[in-house]
C-alpha positions in Angstrom: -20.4 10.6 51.4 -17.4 10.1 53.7 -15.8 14.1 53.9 -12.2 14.7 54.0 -10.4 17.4 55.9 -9.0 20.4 53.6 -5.6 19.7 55.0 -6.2 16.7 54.1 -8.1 17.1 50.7 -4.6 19.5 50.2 -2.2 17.0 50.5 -3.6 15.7 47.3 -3.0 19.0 45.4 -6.8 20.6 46.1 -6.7 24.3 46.2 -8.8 27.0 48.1 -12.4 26.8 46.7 -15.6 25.3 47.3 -16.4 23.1 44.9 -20.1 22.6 44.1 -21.4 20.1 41.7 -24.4 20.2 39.7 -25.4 16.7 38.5 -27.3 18.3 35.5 -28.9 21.3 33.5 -29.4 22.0 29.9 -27.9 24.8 27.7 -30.8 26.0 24.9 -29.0 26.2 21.6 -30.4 28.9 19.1 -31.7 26.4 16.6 -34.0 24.8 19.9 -31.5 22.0 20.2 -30.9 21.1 24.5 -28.1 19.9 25.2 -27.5 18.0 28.7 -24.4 19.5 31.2 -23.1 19.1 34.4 -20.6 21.6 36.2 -18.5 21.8 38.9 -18.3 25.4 40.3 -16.6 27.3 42.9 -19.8 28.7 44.3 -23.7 28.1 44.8 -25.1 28.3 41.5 -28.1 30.1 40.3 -29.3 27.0 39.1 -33.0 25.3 39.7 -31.3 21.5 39.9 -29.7 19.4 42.3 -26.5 20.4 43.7 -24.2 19.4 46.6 -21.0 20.6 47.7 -18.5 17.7 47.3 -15.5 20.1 49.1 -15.9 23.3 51.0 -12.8 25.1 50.6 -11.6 27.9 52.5 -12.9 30.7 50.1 -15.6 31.4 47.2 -15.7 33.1 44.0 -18.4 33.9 41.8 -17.5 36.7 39.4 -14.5 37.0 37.0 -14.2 32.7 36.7 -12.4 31.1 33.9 -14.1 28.2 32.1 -12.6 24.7 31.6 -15.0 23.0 29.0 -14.9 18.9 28.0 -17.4 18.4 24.8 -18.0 14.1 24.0 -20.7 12.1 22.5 -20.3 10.0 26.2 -22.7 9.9 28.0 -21.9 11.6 31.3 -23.5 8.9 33.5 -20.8 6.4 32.1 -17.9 9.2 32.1 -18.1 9.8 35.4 -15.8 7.3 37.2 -13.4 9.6 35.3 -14.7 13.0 35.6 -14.8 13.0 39.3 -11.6 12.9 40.5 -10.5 15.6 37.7 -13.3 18.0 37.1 -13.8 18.7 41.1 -9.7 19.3 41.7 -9.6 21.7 38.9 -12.7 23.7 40.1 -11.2 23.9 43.4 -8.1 26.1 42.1 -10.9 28.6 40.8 -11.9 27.3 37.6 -16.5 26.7 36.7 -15.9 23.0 34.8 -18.0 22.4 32.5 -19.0 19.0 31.0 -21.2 18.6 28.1 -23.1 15.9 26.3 -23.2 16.8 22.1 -26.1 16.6 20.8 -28.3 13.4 20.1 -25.7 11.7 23.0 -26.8 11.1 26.7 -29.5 13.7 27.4 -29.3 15.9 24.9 -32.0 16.0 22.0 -31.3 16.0 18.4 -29.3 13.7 16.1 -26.1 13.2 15.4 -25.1 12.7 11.6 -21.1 11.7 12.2 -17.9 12.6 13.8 -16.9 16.0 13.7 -19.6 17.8 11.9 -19.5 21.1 11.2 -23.1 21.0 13.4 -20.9 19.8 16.4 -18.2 22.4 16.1 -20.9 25.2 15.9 -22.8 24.0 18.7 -19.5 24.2 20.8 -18.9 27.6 19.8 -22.6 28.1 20.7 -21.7 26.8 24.0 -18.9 29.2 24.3 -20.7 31.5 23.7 -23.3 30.4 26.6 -20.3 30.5 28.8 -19.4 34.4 27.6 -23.0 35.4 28.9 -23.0 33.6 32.3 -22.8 36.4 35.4 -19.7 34.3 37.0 -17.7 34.1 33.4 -14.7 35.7 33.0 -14.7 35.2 29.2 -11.8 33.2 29.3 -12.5 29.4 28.7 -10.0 26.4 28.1 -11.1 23.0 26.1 -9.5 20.2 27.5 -10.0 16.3 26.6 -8.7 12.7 25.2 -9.2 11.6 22.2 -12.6 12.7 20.8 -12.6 15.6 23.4 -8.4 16.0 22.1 -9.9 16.2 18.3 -12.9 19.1 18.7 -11.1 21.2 21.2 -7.9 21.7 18.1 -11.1 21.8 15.6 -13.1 24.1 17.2 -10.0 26.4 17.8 -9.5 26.2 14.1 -12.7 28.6 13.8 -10.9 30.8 16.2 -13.8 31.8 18.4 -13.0 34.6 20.9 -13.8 33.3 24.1 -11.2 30.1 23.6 -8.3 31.0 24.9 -6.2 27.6 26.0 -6.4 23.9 25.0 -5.5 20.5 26.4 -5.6 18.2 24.0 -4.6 13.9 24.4 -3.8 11.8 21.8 -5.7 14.0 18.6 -4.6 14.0 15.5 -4.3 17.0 12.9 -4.8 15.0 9.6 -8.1 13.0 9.9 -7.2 10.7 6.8 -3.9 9.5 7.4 -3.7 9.6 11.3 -6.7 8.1 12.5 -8.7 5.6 13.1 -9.5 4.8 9.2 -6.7 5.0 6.9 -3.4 4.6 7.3 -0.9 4.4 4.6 -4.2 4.6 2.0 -5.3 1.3 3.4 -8.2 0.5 5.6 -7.2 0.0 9.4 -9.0 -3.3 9.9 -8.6 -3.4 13.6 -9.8 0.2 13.9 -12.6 1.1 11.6 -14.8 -1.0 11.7 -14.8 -1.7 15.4 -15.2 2.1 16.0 -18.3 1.8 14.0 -19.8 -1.0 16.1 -19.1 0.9 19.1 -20.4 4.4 17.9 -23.2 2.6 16.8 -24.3 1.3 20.2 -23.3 4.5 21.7 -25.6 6.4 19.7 -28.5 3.8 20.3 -28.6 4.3 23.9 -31.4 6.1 25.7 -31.6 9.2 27.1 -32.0 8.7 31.6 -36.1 8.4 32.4 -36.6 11.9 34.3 -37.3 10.8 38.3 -36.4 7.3 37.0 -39.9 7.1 35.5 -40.0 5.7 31.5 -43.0 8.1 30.2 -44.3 8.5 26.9 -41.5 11.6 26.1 -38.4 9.0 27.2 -40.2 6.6 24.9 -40.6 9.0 22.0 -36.9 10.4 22.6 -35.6 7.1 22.2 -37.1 6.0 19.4 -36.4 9.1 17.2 -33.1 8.4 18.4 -33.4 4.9 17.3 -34.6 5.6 13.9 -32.0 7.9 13.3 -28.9 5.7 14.3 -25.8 6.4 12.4 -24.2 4.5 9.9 -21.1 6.1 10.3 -18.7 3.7 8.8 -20.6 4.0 4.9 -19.4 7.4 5.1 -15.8 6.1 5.9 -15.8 3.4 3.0 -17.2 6.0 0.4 -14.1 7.8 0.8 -11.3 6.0 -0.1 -9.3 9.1 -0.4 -8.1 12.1 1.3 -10.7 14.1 0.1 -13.1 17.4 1.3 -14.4 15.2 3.2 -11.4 14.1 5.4 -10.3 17.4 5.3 -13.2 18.8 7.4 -12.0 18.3 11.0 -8.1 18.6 9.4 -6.3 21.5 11.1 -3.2 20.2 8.7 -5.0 22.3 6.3 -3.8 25.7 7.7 -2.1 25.2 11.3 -1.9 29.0 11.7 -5.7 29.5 12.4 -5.0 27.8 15.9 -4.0 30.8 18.0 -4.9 29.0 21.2 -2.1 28.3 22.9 -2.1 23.9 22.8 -0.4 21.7 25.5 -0.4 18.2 23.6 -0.4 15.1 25.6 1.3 12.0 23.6 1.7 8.5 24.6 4.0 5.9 23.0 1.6 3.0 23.3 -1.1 5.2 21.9 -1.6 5.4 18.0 -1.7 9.3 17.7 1.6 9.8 19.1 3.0 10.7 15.6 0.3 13.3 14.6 0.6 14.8 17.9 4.6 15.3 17.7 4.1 16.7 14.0 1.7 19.4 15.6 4.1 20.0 18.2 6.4 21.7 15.5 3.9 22.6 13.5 1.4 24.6 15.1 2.0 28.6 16.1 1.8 28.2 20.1 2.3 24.5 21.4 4.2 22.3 23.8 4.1 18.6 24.1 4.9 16.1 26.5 4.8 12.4 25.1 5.2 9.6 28.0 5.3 5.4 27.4 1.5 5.6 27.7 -1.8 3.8 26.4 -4.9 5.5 25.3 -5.6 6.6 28.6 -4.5 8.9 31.5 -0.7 9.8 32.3 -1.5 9.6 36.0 -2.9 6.6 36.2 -2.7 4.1 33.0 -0.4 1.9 32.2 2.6 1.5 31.0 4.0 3.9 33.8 6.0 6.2 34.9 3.2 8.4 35.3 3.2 12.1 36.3 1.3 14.5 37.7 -0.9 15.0 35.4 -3.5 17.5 36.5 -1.0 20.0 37.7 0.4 20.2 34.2 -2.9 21.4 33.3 -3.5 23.7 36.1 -0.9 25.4 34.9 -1.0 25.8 31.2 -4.8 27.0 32.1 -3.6 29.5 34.6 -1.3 30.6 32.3 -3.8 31.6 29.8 -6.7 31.8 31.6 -6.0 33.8 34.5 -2.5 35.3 33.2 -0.4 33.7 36.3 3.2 33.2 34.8 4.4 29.6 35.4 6.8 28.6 38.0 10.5 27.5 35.8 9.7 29.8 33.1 13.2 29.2 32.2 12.7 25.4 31.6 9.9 26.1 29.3 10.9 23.3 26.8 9.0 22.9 23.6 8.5 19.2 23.4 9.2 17.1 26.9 9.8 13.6 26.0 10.5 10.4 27.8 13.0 8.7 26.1 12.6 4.5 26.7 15.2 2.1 27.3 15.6 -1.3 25.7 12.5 -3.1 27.4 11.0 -6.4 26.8 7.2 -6.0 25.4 4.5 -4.9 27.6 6.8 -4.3 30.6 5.3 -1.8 33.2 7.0 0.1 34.6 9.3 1.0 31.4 12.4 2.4 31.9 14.1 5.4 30.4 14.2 8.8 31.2 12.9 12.5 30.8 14.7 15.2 28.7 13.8 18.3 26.9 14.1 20.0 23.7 13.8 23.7 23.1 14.3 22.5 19.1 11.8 20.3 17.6 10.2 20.4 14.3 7.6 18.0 14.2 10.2 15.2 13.1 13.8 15.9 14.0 15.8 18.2 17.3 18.9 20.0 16.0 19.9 20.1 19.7 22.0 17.4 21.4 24.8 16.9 18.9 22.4 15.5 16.6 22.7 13.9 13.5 21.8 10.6 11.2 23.1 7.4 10.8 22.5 5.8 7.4 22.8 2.6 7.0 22.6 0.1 3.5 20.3 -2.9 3.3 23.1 -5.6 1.7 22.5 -8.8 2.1 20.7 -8.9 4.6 22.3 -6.7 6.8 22.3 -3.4 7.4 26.1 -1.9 6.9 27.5 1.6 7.2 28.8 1.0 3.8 27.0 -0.6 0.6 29.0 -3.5 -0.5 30.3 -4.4 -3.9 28.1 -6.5 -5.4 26.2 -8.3 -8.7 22.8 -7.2 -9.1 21.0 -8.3 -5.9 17.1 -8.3 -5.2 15.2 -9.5 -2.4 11.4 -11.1 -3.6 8.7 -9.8 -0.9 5.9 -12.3 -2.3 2.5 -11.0 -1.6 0.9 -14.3 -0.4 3.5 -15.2 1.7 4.7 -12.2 3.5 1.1 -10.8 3.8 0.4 -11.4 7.6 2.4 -9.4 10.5 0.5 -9.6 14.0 2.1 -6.5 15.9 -1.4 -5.3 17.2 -4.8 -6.6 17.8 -5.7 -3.1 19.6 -5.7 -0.3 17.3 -6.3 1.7 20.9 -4.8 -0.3 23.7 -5.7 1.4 26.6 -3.9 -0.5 29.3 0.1 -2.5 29.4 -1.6 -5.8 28.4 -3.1 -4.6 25.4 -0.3 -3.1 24.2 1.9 -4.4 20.9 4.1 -7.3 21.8 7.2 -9.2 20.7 7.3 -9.0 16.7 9.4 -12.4 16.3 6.1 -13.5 14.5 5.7 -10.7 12.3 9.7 -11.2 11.8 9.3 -14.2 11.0 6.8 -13.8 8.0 9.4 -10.3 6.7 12.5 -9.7 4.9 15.2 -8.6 7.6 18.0 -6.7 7.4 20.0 -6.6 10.8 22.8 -4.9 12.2 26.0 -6.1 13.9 25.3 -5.5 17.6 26.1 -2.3 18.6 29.2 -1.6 20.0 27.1 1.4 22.3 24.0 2.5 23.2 22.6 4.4 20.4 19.6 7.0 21.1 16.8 7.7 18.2 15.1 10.7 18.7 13.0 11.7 15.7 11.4 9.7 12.5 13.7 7.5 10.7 13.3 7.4 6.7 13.1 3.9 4.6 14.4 4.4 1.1 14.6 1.5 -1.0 14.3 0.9 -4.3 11.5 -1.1 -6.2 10.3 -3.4 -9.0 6.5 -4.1 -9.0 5.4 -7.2 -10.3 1.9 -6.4 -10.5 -0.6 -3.9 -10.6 -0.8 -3.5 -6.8 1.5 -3.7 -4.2 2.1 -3.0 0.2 5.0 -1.9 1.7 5.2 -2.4 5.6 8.4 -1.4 7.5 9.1 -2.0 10.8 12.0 -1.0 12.8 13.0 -3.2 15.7 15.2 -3.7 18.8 16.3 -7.4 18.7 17.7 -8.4 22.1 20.6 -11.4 22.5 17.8 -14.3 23.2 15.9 -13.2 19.6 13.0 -10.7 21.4 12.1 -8.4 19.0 10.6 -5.0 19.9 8.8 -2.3 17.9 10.8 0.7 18.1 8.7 2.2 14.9 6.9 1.3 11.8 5.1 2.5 8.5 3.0 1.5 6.0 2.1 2.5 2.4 -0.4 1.5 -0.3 1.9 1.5 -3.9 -0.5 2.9 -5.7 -0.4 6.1 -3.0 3.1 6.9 -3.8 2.4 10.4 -5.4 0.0 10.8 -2.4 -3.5 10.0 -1.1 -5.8 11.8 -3.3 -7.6 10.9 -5.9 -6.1 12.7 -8.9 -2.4 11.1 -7.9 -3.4 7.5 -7.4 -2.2 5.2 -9.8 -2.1 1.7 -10.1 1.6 0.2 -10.8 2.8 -0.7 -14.0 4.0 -4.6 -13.9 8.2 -4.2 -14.4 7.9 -0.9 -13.2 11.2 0.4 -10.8 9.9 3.2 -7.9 12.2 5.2 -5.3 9.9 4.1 -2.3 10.0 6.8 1.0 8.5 5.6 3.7 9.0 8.5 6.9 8.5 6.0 10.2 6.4 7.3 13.2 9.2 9.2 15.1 10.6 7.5 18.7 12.4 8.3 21.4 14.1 5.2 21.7 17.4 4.2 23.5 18.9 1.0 22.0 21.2 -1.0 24.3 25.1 -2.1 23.6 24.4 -5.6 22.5 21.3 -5.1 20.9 20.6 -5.6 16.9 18.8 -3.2 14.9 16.3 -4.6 12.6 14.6 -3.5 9.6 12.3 -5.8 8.5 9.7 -5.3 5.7 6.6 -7.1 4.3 3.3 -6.6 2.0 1.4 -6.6 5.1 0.6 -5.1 8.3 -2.7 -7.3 9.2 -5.0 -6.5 11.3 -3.7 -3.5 11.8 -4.6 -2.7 8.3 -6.7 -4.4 5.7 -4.7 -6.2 2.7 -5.8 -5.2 -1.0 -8.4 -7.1 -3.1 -5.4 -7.6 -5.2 -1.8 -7.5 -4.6 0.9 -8.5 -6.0 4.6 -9.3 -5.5 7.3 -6.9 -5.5 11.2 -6.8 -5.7 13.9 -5.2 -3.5 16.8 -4.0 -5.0 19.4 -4.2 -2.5 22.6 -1.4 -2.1 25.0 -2.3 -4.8 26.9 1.3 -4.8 26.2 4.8 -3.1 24.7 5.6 -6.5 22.1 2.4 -6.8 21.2 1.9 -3.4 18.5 1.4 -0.5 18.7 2.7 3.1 18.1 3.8 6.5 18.3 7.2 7.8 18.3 7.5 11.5 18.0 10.3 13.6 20.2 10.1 16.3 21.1 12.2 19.6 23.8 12.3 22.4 21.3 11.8 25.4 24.2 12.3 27.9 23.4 16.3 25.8 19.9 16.1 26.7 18.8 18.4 29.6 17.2 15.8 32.2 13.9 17.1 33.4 11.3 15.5 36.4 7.0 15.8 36.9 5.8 15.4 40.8 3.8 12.0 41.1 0.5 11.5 40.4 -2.2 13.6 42.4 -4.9 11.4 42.5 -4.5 8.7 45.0 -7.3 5.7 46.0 -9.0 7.9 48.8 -9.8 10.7 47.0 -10.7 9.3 44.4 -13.3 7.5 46.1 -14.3 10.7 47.8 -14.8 12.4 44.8 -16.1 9.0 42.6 -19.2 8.8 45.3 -22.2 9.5 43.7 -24.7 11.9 45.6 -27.8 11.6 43.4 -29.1 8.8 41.6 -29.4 10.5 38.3 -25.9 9.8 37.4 
């Protein structure tokens, strides 16, 4: 392994401690269950397994050490092109990282039944609880992780077990039902459910690693228990079509107040779980959020960029409440941090805009920054500041023809290219209402509401709005969208779902994901509205057309309501750049034993 000097290793933000890695070791649950770990530590561990020291340091600890913990069904072997470079620059600021395989993944034994079980939550606060017992522990441990790691650190929290004192949590959601990977809107998300069956299916067939790279009869007998045991994970999902017990499991919407962790929430806007995330952000007792242009990936090194320097944020929110260090700007300590985009054409990397924040922020809406809404009128196909005088006017939105709206293939794009792209196709099989171009750059900060009024002509029905940024040569770009199943109007569970009555008129609200969004002089803004959303989300067996009625007074009318700010109000913040650059991650990416 090619060793780098500590000023060196410094340069790239390490700090003063040895860091010593221990490939892997197993933590004996009560109920006899092992689950496989590795750690990083800031001293020679008392620990029969391999370790090597991947960075000396200039000084050692090994009493009074906080705990950063990440908790996946991944298997470590394949996580740890991305583990590396982060778990071994945390541990060198004084923190034991911990990295643990869940049950029936990777090298742990048993099985596991679904996604966030009750079983998997206890067994982290088992493992907490391992932590709490350790010599070196100081009793103080952080959770930090994307995604599934993002999810069970805010659900584990919920239980409020004592030795969890900080979280870290990217692109999670709070309401498993409506802001995941199954339903949105009451409809199935075709290019997310079933997809994240396939994959969880072959993640949970994989074998355990042969011990000494030798396949014996216990490998053998591992992997075919685990084998006869795979998951069928997305029968669960299709059982319940509704947000019911069980979708509220794993829900933390249920009582936000039982997280008294203090949670910094990581957002992306090319990542589907930027909405949740912002509604958390106002919602829960103790959180600040920063939400950047990125995928489902890292903000310090995916794309779209800018990127920022990711691990120091978390350095020091875990300092903060893990070691009680008070952090530097205390005075800039802005609830939500938010990077507000500029017109851009699709996928463009890096994407311009810039970073403000907001003290103010609600889960939806700032009061700060002379904000306010803008409402405008669908009339005629335009969208006026005024509803005109008019006959009776309705738009059809025909269920066979307006069905299909290609925004996405990638419910989790996870780089620039997979991201969603120019929606003159979707446009072009919607009803639009467009502005005049703007006469100024107008900035939307918050969730913009779709009221319009309705006449089913069916039974069933879809209502997809988009919200778009139409540039001068026709490029239309998502600035935000929602979706809703008719028959969900009251809400998603079961004793409130109705099917429509044909000739039947509804007050349709459909709240928007929320943006940060600067629209340039020029531009058009476009609302355009369909009966579908596909693939992003499954059509009905059955659906039927339905009628618009357009703004014929203030009385009889449907609308817009934007949420607007005066960016030049918005206090103008920076992050330092990235940490991790090509040469230490390859120092840190080498692999020193052949077990992982």
């Amino acid at each position: 392994m090619d060793k780098y000097s500590l000023s060196e290793m410094k340069e790239h933000g390490f700090g003063d401690y040895k860091v010593v890695w221990v490939s892997e070791f197993l933590i004996k649950l009560p109920d006899g269950t092992e689950l496989a770990a590795s750690m990083w530590c800031p001293f020679i561990p008392d620990i029969s397994s391999f370790s090597t020291v991947l960075y000396e340091g200039s000084c050692h600890i090994q009493t009074n050490v906080p705990c950063i913990l990440e908790y996946l069904p991944y298997r470590r072997d394949w996580s740890a092109a991305r583990d590396y470079p982060r778990h071994p620059w945390l541990c060198s600021h004084g923190y034991v990282c911990l990295r643990v395989d869940m049950r029936g993944s990777g090298n742990s034994t048993g099985r596991k039944a679904d996604e966030y079980t009750m079983e998997e939550i206890k067994d982290c606060i088992d493992v907490l609880e391992w932590v709490d017992k350790q010599p070196w522990s100081s009793g103080n441990v952080g959770m930090y992780g994307k995604s599934w790691g993002g999810f069970n650190s805010l659900q584990t929290a919920f239980y409020q077990p004592k030795q969890l004192k900080a979280i870290v949590s990217l692109f999670s959601s709070d309401r498993r039902y409506t802001d995941d990977t199954h339903y949105r809107g009451g409809l199935v998300v075709g290019n997310g459910m079933l997809y994240w069956h396939a994959q969880m299916f072959m993640w949970m067939a994989r074998p355990p690693t042969p011990k000494e790279s030798a396949v014996d009869d216990e490998f053998q007998a591992r992997w075919k228990e685990r084998l006869d045991n795979l998951p069928g994970w997305g029968h669960n999902w299709l059982k319940h079509t509704t947000e019911d017990q069980y979708w509220g499991h794993g829900s933390i919407s249920v009582d936000y107040n039982k997280l008294n962790a203090p949670v910094l929430l990581v957002a992306g806007w090319n990542d589907p779980y930027f909405a949740s995330q912002l509604r958390m952000g106002g919602k829960l007792p103790n959180a600040r959020t920063i939400v950047g242009p990125w995928t489902h990936n890292w903000p310090d090194t995916c794309t779209p960029g800018p990127n920022i320097d990711y691990l120091m944020q978390c350095l020091q929110w875990f300092d903060q409440h893990l070691k009680g260090i008070a952090p530097e700007n205390a005075e800039d300590d802005y609830v939500l941090k938010m990077f507000v985009r500029k017109s851009h054409r699709p996928r463009q990397d890096p994407v311009p805009g810039q970073w403000v924040g907001f003290r103010d922020w609600d889960g939806e809406f700032t009061s700060e920054a002379d904000s306010k809404h803008v409402r405008l009128y669908l009339s005629k196909n335009k969208l006026v500041t005024s509803p005109a005088k008019q006959d009776h006017q309705t738009v059809l939105i025909d269920a066979a023809q307006h069905s299909l709206a290609p925004t996405s293939l990638t419910y989790c794009p996870f780089s620039v290219d997979m991201s969603v792209g120019d929606q003159q196709s979707a446009d072009s099989v919607s009803c639009c209402w467009d502005s005049d171009p703007l006469e100024e750059d107008v900035t939307i900060v918050g969730s913009t509401a779709v009221h319009i009024l309705v006449k089913a002509l069916g039974t069933s029905g879809i209502i997809s709005a988009r919200l778009c940024d139409v540039f001068e040569d026709g490029v239309s770009v998502l600035i935000a969208d929602g979706v809703i199943n008719l028959a969900h109007l009251s809400g998603h569970q079961s004793s409130v779902i109705h099917s429509l009555e044909p000739g039947s008129e509804h007050k349709v609200f459909i709240n928007l994901t929320p943006t940060g969004y600067q629209v340039q002089a020029g531009h058009v803004l476009r609302l355009a509205i369909n009966q579908g959303l596909f693939p992003s989300v499954w059509p009905l067996p059955y659906s039927h057309g339905i009628e618009i009625k357009e703004s014929v007074d203030y009385d009889v009318c449907s609308f817009i309501d934007i949420p607007t700010v005066n960016i030049n109000m918005c206090p103008k913040i920076s992050f330092g750049q990235p940490l991790l650059g090509p040469a230490i991650q390859k120092n840190i990416g080498a692999k020193p034993n052949s077990q992982i």
